[in-house]
Residue frames as qw, qx, qy, qz and C-alpha x, y, z in Angstrom:
[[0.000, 0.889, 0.457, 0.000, 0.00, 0.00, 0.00],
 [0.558, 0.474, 0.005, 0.681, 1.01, 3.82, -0.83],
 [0.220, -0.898, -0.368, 0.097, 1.20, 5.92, 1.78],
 [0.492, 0.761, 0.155, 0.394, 2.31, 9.35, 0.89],
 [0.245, -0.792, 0.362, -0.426, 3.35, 10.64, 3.91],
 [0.930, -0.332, -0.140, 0.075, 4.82, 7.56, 5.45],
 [0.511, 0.454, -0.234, 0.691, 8.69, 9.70, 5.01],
 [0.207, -0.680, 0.290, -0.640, 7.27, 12.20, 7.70],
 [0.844, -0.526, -0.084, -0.068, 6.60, 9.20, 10.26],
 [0.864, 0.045, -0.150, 0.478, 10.93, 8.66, 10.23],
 [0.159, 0.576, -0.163, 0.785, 11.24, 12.63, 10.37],
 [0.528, -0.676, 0.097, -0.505, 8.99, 12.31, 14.09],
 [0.843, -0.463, -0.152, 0.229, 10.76, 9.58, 15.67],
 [0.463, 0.497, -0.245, 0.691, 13.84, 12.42, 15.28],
 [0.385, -0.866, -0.275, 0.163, 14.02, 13.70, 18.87],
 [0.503, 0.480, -0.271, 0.665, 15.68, 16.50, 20.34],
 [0.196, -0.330, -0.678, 0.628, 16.42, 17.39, 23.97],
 [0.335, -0.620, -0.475, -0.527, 13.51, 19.53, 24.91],
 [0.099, -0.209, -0.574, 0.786, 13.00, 21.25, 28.37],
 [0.053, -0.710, -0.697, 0.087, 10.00, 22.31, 29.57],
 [0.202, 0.702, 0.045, 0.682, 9.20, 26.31, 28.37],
 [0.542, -0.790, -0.146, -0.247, 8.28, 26.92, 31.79],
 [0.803, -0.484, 0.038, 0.346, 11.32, 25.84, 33.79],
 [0.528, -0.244, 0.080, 0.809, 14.17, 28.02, 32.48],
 [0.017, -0.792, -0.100, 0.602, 14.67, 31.86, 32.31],
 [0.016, -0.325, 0.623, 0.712, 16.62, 31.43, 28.95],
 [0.241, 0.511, 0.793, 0.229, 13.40, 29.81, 27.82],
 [0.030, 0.833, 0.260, -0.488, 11.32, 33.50, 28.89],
 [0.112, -0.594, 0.285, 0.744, 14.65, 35.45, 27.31],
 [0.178, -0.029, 0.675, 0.716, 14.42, 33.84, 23.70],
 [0.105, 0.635, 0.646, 0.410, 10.62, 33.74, 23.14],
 [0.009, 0.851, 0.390, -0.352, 10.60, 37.40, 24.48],
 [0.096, -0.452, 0.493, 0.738, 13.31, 38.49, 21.92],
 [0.154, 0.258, 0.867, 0.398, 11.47, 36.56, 19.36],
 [0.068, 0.795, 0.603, 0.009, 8.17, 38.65, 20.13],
 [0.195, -0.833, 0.069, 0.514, 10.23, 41.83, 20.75],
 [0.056, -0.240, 0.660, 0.710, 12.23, 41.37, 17.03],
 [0.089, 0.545, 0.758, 0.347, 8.48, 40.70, 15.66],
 [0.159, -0.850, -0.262, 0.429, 7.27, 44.16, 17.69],
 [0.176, -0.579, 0.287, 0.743, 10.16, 45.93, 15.88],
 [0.197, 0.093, 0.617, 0.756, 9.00, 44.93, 12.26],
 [0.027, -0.790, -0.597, -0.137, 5.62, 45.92, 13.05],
 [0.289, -0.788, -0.072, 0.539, 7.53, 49.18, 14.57],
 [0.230, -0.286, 0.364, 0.856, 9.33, 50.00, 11.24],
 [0.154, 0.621, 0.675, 0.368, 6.04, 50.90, 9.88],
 [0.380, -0.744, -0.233, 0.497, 5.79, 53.70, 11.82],
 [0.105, -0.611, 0.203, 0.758, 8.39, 55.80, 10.15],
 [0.173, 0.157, 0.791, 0.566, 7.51, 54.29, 6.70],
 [0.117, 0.690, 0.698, 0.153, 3.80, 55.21, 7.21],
 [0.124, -0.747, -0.199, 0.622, 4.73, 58.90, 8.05],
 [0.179, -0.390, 0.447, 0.785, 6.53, 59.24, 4.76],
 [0.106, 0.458, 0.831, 0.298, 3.78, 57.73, 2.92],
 [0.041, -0.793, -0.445, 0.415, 1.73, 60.39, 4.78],
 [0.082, -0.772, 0.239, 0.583, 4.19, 63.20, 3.24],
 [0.066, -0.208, 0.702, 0.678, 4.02, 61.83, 0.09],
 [0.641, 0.050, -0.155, -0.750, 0.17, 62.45, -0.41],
 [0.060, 0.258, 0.964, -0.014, -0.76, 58.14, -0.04],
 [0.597, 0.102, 0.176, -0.776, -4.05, 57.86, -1.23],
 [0.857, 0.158, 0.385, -0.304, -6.67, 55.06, -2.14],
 [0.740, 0.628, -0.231, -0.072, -5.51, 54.81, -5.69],
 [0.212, 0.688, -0.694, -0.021, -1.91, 54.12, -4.67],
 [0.564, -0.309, 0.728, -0.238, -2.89, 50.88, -3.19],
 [0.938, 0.305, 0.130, -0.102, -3.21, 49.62, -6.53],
 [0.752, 0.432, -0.224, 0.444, 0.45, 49.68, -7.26],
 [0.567, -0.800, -0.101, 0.169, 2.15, 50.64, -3.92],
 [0.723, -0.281, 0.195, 0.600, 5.66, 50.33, -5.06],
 [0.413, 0.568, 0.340, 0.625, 4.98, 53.02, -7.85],
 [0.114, -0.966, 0.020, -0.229, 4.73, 55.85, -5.01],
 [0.602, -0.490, 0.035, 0.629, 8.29, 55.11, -3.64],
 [0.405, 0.307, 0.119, 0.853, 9.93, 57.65, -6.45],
 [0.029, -0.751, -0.124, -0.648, 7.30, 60.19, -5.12],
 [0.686, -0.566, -0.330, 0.316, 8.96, 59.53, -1.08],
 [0.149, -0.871, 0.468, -0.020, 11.33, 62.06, 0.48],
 [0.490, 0.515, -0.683, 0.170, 15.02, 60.54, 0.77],
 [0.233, -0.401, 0.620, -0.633, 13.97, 59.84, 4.26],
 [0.721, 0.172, 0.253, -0.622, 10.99, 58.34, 3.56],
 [0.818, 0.365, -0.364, -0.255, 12.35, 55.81, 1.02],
 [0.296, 0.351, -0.782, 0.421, 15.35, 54.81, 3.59],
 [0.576, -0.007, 0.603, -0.552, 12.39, 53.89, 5.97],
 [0.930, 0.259, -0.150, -0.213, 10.73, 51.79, 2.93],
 [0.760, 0.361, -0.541, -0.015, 14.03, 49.96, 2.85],
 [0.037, -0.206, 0.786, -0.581, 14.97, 49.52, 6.66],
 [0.865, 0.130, 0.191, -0.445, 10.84, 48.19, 6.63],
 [0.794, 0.490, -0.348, -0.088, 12.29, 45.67, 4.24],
 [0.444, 0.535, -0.623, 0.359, 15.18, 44.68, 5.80],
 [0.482, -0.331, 0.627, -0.514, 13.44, 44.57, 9.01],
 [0.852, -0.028, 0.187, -0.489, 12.27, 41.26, 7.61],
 [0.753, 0.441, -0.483, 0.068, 14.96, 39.77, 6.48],
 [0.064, -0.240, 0.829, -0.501, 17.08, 39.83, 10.05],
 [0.611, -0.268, 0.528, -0.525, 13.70, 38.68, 11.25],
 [0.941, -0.099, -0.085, -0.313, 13.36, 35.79, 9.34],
 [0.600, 0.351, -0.641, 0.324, 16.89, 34.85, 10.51],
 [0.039, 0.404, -0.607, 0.683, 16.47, 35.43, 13.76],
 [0.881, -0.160, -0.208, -0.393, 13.01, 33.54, 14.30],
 [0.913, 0.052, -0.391, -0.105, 14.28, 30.33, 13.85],
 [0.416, 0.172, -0.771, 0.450, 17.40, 30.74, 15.90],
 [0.315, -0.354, 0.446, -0.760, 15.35, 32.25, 18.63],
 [0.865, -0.017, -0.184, -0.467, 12.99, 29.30, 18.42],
 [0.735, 0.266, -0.549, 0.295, 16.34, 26.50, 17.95],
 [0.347, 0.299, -0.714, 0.530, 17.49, 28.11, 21.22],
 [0.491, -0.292, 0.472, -0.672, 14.45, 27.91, 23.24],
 [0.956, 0.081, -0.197, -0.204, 13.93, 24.45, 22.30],
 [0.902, 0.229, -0.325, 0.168, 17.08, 23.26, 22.78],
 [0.460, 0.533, -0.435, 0.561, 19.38, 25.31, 24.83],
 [0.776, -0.365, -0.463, 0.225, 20.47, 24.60, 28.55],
 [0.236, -0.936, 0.131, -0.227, 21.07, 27.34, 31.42],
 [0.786, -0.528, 0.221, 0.231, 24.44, 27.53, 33.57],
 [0.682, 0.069, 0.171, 0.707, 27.59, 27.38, 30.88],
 [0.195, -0.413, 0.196, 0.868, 29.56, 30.92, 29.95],
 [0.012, -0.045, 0.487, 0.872, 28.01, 30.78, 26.76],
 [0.140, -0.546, -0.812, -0.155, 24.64, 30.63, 27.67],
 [0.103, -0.790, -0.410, 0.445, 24.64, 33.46, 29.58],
 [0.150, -0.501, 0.141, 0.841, 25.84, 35.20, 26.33],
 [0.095, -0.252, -0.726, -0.633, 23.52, 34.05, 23.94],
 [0.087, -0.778, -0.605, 0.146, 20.54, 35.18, 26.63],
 [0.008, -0.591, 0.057, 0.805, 22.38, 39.13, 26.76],
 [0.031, 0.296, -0.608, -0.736, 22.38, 38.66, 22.78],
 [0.057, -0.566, -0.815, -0.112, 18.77, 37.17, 22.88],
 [0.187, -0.818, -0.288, 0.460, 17.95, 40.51, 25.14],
 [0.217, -0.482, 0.288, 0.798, 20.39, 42.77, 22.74],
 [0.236, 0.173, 0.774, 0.562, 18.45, 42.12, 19.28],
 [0.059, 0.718, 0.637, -0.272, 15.57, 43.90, 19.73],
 [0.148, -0.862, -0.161, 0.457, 16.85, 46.64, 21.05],
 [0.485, -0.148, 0.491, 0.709, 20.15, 46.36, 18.01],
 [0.192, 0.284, 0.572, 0.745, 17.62, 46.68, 15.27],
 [0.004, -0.878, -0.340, 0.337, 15.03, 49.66, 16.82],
 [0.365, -0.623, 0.322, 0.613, 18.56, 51.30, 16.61],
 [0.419, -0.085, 0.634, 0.645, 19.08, 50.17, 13.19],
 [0.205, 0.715, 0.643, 0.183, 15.61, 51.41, 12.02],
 [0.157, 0.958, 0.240, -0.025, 16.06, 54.63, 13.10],
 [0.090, -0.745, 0.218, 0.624, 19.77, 55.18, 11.93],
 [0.413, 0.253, 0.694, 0.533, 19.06, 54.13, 8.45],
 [0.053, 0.863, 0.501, -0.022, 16.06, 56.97, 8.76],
 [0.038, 0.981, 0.045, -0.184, 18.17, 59.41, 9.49],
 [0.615, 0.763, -0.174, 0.096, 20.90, 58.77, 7.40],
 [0.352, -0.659, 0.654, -0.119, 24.01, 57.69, 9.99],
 [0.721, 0.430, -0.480, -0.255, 25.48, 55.14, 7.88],
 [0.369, 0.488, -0.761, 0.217, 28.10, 54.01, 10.42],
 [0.397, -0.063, 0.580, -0.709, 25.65, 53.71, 13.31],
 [0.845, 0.242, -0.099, -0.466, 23.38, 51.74, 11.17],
 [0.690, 0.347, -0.635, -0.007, 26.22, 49.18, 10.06],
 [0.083, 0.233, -0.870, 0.427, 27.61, 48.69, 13.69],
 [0.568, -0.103, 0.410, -0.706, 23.43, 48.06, 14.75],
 [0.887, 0.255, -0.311, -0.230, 23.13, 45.20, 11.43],
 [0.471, 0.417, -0.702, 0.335, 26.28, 43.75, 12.43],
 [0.124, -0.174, 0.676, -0.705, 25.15, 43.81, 15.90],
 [0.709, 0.119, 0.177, -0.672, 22.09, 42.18, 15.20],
 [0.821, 0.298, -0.479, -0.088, 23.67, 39.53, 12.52],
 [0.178, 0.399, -0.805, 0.400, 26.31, 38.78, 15.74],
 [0.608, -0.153, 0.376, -0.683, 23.16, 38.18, 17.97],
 [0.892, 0.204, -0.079, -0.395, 21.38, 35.93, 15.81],
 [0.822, 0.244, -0.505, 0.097, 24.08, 33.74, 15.25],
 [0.193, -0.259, 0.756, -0.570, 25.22, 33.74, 19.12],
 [0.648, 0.046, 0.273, -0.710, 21.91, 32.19, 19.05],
 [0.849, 0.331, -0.346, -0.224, 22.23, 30.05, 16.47],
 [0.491, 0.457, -0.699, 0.248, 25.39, 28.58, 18.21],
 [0.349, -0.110, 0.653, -0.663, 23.86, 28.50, 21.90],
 [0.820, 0.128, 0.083, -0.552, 21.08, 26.47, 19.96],
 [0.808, 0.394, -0.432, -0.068, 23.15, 24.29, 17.86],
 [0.231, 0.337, -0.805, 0.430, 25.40, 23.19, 21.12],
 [0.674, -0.073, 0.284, -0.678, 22.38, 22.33, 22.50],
 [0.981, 0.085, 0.083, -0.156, 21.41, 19.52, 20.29],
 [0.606, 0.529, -0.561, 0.195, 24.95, 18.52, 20.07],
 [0.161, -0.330, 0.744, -0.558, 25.09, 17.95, 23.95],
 [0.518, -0.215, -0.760, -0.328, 21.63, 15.85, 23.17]]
């Protein structure tokens, strides 16, 4: 007989250590960075929707949004692309944040730096939203960079996780 899905039964008997969410603080820290780096892409609307504002938005433009960026300010178009970008770090930073509350274990050196750098991401890419806005290139690079370092602290505080099993 064919069952189609009989590949996924071999993919669930994969385990992987697991802790209860409840019982550790580094559990709290990632899924509140995880909601707090979702908070911030819903925050880079914010400056994006002002510029829209200053650039007349009406009904009509919602048939072809992307045709009113030429009619943004310079300000207003660096918010359209720091909106944009705010989704790319996040979908990197999801999954680790997710990998390390699933998987990672309180108490070693590097745990208590992948929770500061769970707690630092948020706050990295507010930063990064609002010097791309105003136009502070270097302050912007050292907040991405600070934000790509996070994520992968994360990733690595996850991935020694399931490597300790």
């Amino acid at each position: 007989m064919f069952l189609p899905f009989a590949h996924l039964a071999q993919l669930a008997a994969v385990s992987l250590p697991v802790q209860p969410l409840g019982t550790a603080a580094s559990g709290a820290a990632y899924a509140w960075s995880l909601v707090l780096s979702g908070a911030v892409v819903v925050a880079s609307l914010i400056p994006l929707g002002a510029a829209r504002s200053q650039a007349d938005f009406t009904p009509a433009d919602l048939s072809a949004p992307r045709a009113m960026f030429e009619r943004l300010p310079a300000w207003g178009k660096r918010a359209n692309w720091a909106h944009q970008n705010c989704f790319e770090a996040f979908s990197l930073h999801a999954p680790a944040c997710l990998l390390a509350l699933v998987t990672a274990r309180e108490g070693s050196a590097t745990a208590a730096v992948a929770l500061a750098a769970a707690w630092l991401h948020p706050a990295l890419r507010l930063g990064y939203i609002g010097a791309y806005v105003a136009n502070q290139a270097p302050l912007r690079s050292l907040c991405w960079a600070g934000g790509i370092l996070c994520t992968a602290l994360l990733y690595s505080e996850g991935l020694r996780g399931v490597l300790r099993g």
